[in-house]
N, C-alpha and C positions, 0 to 999 in steps of 0.2 A: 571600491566597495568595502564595507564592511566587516569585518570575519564575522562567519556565522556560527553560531551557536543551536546545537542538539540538546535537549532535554525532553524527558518524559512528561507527557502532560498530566494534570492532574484538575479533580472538579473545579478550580478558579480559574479554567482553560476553557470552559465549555463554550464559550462564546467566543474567541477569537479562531478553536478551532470549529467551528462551526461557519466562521465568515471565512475561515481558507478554505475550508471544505470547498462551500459552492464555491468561492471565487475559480478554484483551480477545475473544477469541474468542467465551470462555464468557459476559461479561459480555454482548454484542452480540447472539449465536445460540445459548447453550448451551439455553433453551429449546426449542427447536426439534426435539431430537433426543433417543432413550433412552440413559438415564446409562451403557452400555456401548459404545453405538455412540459416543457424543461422549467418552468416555475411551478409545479406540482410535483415533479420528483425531487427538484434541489429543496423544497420544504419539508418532503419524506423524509429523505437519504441524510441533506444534512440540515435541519433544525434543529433547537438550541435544547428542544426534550429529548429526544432521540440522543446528540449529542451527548448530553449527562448522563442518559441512562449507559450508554457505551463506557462512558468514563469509570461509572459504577459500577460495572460487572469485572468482576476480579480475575474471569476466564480471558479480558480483554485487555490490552494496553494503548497506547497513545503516543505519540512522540511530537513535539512542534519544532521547528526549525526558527530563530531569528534571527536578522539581522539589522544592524544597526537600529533597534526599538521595534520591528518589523517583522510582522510573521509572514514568513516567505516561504514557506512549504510545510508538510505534516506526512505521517504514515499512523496506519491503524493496522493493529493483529490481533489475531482471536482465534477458537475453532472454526473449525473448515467449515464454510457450508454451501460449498459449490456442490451440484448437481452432477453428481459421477459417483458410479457403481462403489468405486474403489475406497470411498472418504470413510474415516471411520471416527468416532470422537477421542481417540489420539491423533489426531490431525490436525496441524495447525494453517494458518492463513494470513500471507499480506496482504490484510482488505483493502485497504487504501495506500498509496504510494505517491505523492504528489508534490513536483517544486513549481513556479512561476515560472515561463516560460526565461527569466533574464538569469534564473539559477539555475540553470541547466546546463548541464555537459563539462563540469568545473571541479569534479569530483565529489562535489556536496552529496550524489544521489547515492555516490557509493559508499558516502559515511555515514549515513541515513540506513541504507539499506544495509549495511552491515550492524550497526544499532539493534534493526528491528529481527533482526536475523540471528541475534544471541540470542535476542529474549524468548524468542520462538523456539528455541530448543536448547536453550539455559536444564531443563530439569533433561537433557539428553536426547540423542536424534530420532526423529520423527521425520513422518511426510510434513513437507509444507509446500502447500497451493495458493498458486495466482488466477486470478481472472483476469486478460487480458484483451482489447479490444483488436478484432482482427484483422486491422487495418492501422494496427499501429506498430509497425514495423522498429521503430527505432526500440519501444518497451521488450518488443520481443528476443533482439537482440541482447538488449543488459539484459534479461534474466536468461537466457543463453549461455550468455558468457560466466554466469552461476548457476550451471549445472541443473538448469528447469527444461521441460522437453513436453512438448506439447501430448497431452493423451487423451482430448477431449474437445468437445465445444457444445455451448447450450445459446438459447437467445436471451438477451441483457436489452428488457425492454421498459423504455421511458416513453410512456404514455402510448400513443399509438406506434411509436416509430421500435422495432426491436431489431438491435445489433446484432450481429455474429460475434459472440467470443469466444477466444480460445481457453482453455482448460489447461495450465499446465503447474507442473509438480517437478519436483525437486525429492527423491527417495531419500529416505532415514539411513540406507546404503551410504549414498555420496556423502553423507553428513560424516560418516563414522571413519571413512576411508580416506579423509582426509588429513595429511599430516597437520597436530599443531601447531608449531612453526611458521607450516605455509598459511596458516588463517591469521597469525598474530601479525605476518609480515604482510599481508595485503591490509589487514586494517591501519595497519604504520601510515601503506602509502596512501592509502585514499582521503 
C-alpha cells in the first residue's frame, strides 16, 4: 500500500470530501438504516453545500487523508455542539473521524487523530467532545486510551431510525497535565 498522506483540507476539497464523507458513513452504518432514510441524511450531513459551507467557516477545520491518488479517510473539528449541559462555546469537537474500513488499525487513525487534536487546542487546552455511537465499541476504546470518558448520551437520529450515542469529553485538565515530551513522542510513534 501506499504511504499515506494527512493534509488540511481546503475549498478545492469540497467535493472529494464530500464523496468520503458518505462513502465512510455508508461503509461504517449504512446498514443500520432504510435506503431512503440513509440517502436523505447522507445528502444533509454530507452534500457538497453543506460541505463548503464547513470549509468556509474559519471556527471549523478539515483534514483529508490520501493515498496512493486516493482519499481514504477524512476528520472534521469545530465548536462543540453536542447536547450536554456542560458545552460551552470554548468547546471544541471531533465532528467527524473517519478511515475505510482497509485503513484501519495501521496507525493512520492515530496520526490523523493526533493532527486533528493540535489544531483543537493549538490556541491552548480546552474541553473537546466526541459523539460516539454506542455500539461501537472498538471507537470507544481509541478515544479511551486518549483520555475521553463518557459523561453523557443523546439520540443521533437519521430519519426515522435514532441511535444511542454516547457523549464523551476529554477535560482542558488532561490537556494541560500532560508532559510535552510525552505528546511529541506518541506523535513520533504513530
Amino acid at each position: 500500500m501506499p504511504e499515506p498522506i494527512i493534509r488540511r483540507a481546503g475549498p478545492g476539497d469540497a467535493e472529494a470530501l464530500a464523496e468520503i464523507g458518505a462513502r465512510t458513513f455508508t461503509e461504517t452504518f449504512g446498514h443500520l438504516y432504510p435506503p431512503q432514510d440513509l440517502a436523505r441524511f447522507l445528502d444533509e450531513a454530507y452534500g457538497l453545500e453543506r460541505t463548503r459551507r464547513d470549509l468556509a467557516d474559519p471556527a471549523k477545520a478539515g483534514w483529508i487523508v490520501e493515498a496512493g491518488g486516493e482519499v481514504v479517510g477524512y476528520a472534521q473539528a469545530g465548536p462543540c455542539g453536542l447536547p450536554h449541559p456542560e458545552v460551552t462555546p470554548a468547546c471544541g469537537e471531533l465532528k467527524r473521524f473517519y478511515l475505510l474500513k482497509a485503513w484501519q488499525n495501521g496507525g493512520l487513525g492515530r496520526r490523523l487523530f493526533a493532527e486533528t487534536m493540535d489544531w483543537l487546542t493549538a490556541g491552548g487546552p480546552r474541553d473537546v467532545w466526541i459523539g460516539v455511537w454506542s455500539e461501537n465499541d472498538g471507537a470507544q476504546r481509541f478515544y479511551g486510551r486518549h483520555g475521553f470518558t463518557k459523561v453523557g448520551e443523546y439520540g443521533f437520529a437519521v430519519g426515522s431510525t435514532v441511535d444511542r450515542e454516547f457523549i464523551l469529553r476529554k477535560s482542558a485538565v488532561n490537556f494541560s497535565t500532560r508532559p510535552a515530551d510525552e505528546a511529541a513522542l506518541e506523535h513520533n510513534l504513530a
